[in-house]
Jmol script that loads the backbone (N, CA, C; Angstrom):
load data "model"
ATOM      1  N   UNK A   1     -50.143  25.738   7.414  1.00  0.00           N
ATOM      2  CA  UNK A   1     -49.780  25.789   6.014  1.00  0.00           C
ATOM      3  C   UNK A   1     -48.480  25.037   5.752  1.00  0.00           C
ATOM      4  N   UNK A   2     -47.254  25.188   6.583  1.00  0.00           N
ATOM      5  CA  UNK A   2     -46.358  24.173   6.809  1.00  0.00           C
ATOM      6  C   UNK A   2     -46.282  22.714   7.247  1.00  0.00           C
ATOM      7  N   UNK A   3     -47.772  22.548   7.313  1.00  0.00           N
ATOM      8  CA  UNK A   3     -47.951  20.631   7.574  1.00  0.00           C
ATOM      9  C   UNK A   3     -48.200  19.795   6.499  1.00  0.00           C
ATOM     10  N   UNK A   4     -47.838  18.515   6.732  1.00  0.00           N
ATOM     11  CA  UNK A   4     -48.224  18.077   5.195  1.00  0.00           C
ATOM     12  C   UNK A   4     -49.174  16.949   5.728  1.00  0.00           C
ATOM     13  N   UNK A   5     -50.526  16.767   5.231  1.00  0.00           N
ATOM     14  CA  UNK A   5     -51.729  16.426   5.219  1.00  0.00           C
ATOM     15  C   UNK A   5     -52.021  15.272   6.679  1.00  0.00           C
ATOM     16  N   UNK A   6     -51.011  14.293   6.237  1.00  0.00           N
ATOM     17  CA  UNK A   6     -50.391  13.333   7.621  1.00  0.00           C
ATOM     18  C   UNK A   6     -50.185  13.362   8.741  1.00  0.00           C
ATOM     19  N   UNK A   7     -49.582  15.094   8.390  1.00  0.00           N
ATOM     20  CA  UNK A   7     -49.191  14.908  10.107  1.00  0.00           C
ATOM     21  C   UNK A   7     -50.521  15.520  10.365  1.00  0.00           C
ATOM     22  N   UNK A   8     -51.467  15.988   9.591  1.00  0.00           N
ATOM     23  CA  UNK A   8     -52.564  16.802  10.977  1.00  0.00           C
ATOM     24  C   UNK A   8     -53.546  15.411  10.996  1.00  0.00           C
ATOM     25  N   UNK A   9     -53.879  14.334   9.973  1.00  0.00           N
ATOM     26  CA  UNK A   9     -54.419  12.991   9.575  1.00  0.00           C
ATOM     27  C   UNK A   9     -54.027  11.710  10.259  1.00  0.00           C
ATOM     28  N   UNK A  10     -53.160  11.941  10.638  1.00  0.00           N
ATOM     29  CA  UNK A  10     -52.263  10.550  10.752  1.00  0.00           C
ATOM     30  C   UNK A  10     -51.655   9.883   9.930  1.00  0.00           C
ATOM     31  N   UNK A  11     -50.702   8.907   9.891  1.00  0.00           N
ATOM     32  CA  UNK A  11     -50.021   7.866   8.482  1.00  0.00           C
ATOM     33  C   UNK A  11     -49.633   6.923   8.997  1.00  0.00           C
ATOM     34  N   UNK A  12     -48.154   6.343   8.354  1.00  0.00           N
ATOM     35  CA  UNK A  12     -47.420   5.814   8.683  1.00  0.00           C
ATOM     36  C   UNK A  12     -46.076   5.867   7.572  1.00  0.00           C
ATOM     37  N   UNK A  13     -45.176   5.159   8.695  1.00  0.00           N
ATOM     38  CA  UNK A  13     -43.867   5.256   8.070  1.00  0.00           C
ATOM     39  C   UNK A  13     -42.888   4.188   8.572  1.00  0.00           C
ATOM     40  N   UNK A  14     -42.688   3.780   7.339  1.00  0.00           N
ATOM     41  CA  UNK A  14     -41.494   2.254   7.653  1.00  0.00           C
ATOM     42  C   UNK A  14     -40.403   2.954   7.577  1.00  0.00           C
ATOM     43  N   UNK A  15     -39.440   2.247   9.034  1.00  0.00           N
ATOM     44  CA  UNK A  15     -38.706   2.157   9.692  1.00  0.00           C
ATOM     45  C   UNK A  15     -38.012   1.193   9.742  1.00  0.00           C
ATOM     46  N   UNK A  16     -36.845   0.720   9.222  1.00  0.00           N
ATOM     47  CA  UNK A  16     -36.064  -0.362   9.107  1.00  0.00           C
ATOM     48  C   UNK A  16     -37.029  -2.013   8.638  1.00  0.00           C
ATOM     49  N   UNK A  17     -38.026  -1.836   7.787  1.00  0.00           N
ATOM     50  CA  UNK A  17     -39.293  -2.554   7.188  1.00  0.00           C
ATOM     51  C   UNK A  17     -39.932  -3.083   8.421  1.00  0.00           C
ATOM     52  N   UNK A  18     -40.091  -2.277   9.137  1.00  0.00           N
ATOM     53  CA  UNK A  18     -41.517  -1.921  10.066  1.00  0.00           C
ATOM     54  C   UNK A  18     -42.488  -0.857  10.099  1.00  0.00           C
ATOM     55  N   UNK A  19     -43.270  -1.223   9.877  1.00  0.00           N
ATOM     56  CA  UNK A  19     -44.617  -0.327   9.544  1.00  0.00           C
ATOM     57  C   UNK A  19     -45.114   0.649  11.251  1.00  0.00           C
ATOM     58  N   UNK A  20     -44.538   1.751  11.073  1.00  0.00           N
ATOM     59  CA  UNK A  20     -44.857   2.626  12.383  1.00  0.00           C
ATOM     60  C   UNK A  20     -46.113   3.692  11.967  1.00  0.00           C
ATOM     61  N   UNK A  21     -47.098   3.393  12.889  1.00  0.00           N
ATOM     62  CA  UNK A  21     -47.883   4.400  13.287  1.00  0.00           C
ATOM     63  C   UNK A  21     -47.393   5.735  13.778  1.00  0.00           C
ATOM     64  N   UNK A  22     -47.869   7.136  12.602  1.00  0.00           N
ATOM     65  CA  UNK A  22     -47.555   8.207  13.086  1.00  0.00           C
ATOM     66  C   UNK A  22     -48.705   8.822  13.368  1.00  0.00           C
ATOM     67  N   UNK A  23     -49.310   9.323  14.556  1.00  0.00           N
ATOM     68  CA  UNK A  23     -50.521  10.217  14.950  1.00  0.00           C
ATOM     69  C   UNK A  23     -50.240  11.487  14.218  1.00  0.00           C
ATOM     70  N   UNK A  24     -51.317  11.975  13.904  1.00  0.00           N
ATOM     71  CA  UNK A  24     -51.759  13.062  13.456  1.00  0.00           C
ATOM     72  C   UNK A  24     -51.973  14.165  14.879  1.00  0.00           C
ATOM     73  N   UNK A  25     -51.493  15.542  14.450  1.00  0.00           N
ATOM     74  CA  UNK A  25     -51.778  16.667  15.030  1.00  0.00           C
ATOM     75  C   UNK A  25     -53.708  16.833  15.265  1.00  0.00           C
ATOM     76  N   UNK A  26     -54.502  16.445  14.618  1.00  0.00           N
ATOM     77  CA  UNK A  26     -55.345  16.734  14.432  1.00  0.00           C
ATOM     78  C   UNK A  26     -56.509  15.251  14.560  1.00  0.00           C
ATOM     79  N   UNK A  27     -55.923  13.850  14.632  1.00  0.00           N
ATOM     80  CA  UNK A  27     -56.565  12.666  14.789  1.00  0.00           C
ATOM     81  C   UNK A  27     -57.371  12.554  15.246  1.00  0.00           C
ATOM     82  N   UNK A  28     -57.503  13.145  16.461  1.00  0.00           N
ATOM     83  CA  UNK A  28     -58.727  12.734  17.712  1.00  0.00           C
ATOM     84  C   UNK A  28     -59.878  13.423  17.689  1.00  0.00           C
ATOM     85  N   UNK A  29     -59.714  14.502  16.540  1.00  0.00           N
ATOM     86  CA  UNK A  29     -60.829  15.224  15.825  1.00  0.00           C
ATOM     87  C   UNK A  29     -61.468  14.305  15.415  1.00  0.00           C
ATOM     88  N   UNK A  30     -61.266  13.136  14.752  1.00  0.00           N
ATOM     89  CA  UNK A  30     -61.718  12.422  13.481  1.00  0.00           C
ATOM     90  C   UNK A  30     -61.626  13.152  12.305  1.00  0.00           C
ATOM     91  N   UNK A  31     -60.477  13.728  11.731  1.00  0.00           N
ATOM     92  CA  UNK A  31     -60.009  14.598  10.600  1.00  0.00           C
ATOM     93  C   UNK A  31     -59.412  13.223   9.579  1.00  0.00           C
ATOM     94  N   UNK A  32     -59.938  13.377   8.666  1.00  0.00           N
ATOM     95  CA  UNK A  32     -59.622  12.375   7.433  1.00  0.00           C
ATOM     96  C   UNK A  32     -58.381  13.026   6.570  1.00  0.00           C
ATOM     97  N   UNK A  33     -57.945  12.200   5.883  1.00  0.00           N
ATOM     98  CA  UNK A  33     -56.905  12.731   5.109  1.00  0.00           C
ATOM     99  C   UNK A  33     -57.501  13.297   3.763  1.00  0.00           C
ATOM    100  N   UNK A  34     -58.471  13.730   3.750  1.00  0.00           N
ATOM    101  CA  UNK A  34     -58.979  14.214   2.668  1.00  0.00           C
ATOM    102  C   UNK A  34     -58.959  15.522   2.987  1.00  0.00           C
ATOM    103  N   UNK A  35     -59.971  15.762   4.717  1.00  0.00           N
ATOM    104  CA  UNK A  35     -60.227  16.745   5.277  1.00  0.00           C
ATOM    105  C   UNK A  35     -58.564  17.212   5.547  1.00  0.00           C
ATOM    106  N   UNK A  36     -57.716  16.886   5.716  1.00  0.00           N
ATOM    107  CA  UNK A  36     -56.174  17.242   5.893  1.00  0.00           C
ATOM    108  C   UNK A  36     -55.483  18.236   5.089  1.00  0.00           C
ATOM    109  N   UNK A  37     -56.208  17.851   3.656  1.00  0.00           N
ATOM    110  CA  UNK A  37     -55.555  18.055   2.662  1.00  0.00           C
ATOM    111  C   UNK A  37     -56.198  19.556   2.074  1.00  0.00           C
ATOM    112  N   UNK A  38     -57.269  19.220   2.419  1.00  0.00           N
ATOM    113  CA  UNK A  38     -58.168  20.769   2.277  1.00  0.00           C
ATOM    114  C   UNK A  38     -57.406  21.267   2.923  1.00  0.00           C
ATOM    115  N   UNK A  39     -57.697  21.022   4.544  1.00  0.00           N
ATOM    116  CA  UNK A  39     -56.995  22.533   5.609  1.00  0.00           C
ATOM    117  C   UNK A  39     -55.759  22.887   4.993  1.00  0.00           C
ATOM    118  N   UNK A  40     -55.105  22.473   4.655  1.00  0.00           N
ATOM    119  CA  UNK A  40     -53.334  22.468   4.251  1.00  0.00           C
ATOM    120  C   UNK A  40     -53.802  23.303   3.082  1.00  0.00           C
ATOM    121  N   UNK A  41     -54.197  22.870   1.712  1.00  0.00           N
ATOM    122  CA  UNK A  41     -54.177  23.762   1.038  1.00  0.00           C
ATOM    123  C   UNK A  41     -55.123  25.075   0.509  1.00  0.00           C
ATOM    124  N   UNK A  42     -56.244  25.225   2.008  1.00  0.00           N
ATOM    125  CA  UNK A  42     -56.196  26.313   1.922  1.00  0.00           C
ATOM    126  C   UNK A  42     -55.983  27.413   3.010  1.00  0.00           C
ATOM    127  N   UNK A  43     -54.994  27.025   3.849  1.00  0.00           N
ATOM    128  CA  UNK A  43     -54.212  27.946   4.777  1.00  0.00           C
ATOM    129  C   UNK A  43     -52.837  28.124   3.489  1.00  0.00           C
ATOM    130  N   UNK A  44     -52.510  27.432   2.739  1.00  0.00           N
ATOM    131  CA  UNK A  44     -51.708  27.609   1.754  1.00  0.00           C
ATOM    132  C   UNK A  44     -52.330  28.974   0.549  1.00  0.00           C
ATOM    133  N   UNK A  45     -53.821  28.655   0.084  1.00  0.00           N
ATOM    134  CA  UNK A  45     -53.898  29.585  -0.250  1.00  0.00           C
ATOM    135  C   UNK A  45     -53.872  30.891   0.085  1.00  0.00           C
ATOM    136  N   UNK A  46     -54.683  30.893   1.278  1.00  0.00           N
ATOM    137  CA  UNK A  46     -54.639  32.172   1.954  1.00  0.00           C
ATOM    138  C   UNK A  46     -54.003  33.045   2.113  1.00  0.00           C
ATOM    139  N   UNK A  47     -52.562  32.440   2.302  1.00  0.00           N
ATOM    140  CA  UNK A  47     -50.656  32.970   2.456  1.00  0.00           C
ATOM    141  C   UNK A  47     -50.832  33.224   1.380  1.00  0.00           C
ATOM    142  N   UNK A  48     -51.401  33.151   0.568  1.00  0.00           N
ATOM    143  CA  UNK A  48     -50.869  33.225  -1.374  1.00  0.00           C
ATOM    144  C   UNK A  48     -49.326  32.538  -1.465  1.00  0.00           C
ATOM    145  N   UNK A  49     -49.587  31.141  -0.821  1.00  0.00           N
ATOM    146  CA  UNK A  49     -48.524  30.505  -1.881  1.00  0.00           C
ATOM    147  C   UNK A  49     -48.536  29.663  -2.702  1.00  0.00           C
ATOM    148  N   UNK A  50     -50.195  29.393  -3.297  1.00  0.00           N
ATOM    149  CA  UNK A  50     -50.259  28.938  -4.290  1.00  0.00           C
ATOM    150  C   UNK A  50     -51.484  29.870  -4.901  1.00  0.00           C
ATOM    151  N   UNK A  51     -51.889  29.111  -5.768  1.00  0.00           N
ATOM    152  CA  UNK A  51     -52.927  30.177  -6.547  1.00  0.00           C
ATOM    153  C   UNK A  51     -54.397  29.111  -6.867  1.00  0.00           C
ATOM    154  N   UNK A  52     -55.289  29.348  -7.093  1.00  0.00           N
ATOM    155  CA  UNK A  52     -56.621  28.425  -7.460  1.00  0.00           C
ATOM    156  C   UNK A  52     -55.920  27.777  -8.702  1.00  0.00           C
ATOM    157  N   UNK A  53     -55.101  28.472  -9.261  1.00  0.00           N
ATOM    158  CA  UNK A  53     -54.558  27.857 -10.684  1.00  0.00           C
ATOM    159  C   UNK A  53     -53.808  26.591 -10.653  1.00  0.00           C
ATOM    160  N   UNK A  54     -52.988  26.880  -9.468  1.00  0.00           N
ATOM    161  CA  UNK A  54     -52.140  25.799  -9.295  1.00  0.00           C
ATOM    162  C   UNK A  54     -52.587  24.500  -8.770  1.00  0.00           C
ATOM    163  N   UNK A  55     -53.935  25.045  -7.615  1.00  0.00           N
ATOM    164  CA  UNK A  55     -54.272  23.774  -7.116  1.00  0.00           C
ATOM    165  C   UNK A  55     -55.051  23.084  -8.253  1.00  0.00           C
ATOM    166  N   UNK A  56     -55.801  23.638  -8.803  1.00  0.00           N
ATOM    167  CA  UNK A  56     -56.526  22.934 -10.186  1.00  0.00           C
ATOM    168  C   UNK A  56     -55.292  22.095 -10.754  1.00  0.00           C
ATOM    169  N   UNK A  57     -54.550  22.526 -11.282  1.00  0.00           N
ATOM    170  CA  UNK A  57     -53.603  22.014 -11.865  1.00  0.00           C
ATOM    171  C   UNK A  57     -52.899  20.794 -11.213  1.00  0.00           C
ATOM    172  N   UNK A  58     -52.758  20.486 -10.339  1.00  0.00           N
ATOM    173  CA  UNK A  58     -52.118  19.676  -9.567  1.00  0.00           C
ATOM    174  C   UNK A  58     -53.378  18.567  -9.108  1.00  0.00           C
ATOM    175  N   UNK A  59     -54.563  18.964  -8.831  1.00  0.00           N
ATOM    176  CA  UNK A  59     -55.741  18.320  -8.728  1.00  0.00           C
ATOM    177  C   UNK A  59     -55.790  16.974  -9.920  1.00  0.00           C
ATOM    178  N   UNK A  60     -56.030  18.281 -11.365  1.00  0.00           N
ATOM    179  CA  UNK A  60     -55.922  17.139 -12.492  1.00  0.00           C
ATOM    180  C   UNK A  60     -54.980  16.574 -12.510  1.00  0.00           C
ATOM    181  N   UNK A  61     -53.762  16.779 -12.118  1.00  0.00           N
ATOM    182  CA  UNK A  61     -52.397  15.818 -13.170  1.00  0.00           C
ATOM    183  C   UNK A  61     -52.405  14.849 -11.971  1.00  0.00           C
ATOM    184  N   UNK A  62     -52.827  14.465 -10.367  1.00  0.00           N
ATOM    185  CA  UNK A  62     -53.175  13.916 -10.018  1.00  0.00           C
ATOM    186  C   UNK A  62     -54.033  12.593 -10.357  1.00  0.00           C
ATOM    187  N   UNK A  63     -55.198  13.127 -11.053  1.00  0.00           N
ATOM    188  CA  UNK A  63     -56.323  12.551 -11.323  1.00  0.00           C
ATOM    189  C   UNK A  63     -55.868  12.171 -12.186  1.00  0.00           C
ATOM    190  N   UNK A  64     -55.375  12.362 -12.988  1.00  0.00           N
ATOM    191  CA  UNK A  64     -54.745  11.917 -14.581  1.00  0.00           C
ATOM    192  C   UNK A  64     -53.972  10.662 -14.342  1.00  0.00           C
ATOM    193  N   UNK A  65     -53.022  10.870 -13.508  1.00  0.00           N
ATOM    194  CA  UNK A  65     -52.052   9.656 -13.272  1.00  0.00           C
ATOM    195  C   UNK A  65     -52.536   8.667 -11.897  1.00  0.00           C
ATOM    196  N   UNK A  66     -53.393   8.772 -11.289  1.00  0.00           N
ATOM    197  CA  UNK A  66     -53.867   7.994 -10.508  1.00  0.00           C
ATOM    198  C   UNK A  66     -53.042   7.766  -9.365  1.00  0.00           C
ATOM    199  N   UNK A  67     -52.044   9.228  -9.483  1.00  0.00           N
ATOM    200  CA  UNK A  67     -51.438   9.319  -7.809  1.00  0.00           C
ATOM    201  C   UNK A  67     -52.245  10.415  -6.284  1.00  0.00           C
ATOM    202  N   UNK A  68     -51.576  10.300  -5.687  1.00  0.00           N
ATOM    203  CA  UNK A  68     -52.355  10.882  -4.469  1.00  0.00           C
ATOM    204  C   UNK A  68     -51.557  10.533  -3.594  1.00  0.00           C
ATOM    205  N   UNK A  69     -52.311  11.460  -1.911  1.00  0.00           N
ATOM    206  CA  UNK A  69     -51.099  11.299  -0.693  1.00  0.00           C
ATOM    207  C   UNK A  69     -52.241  10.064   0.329  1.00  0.00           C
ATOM    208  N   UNK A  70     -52.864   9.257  -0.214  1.00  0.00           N
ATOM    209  CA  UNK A  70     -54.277   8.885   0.686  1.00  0.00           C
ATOM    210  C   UNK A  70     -53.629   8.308   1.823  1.00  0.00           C
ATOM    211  N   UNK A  71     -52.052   7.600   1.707  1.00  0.00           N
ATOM    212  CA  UNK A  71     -51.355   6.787   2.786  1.00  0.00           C
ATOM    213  C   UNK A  71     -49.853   7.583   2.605  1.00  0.00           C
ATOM    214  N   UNK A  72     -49.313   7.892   3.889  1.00  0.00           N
ATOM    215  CA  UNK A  72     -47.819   8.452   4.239  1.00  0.00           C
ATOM    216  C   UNK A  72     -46.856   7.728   4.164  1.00  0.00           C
ATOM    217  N   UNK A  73     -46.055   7.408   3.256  1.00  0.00           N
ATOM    218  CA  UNK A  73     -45.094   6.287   3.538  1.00  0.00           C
ATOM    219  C   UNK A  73     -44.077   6.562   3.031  1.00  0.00           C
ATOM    220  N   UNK A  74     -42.859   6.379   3.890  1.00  0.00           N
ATOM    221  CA  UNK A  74     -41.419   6.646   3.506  1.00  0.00           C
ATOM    222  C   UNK A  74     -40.801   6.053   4.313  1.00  0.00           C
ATOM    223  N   UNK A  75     -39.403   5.621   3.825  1.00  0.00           N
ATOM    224  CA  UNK A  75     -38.794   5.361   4.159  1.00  0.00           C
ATOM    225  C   UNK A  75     -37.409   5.745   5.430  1.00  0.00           C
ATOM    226  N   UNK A  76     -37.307   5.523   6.368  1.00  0.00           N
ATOM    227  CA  UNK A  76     -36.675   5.731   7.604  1.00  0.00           C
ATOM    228  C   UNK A  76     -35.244   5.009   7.550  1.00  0.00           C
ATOM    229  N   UNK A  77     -34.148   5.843   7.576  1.00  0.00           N
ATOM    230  CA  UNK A  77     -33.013   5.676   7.502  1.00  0.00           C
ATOM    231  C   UNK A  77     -32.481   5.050   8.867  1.00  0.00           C
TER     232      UNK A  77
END
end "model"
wireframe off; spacefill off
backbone 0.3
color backbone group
């Protein structure tokens, strides 16, 4: 419930503008970042720390603005 979709999926993350491969906890499954994102939020629900309300909610305003986590990328100090 404390992972965020990537690390159980895999990503990446630039590093001084190099593009680094980060493995996923969960990669060698063949776990998609879709499938990531489920497990995460519903071991999240389960804890009750969110609610069906919230994920709806966050689902649409997603969908609305045409953001999403489909690629991990941040920046490395």
């Amino acid at each position: 419930a404390t992972c965020a979709d990537w690390e159980l999926a895999g990503g990446y993350t630039t590093v001084d503008g190099e593009r680094i491969k980060d493995d996923g906890l969960l990669e060698s499954f063949d776990v998609d970042i879709a499938e990531a994102q489920e497990l995460v939020m519903t071991a999240r629900l389960m804890l009750g720390w969110v609610t069906e309300e919230q994920i709806a909610e966050d689902a649409a305003t997603k969908e609305g603005d045409g953001t999403g986590s489909e690629n991990h990328e941040e920046s490395g100090a």
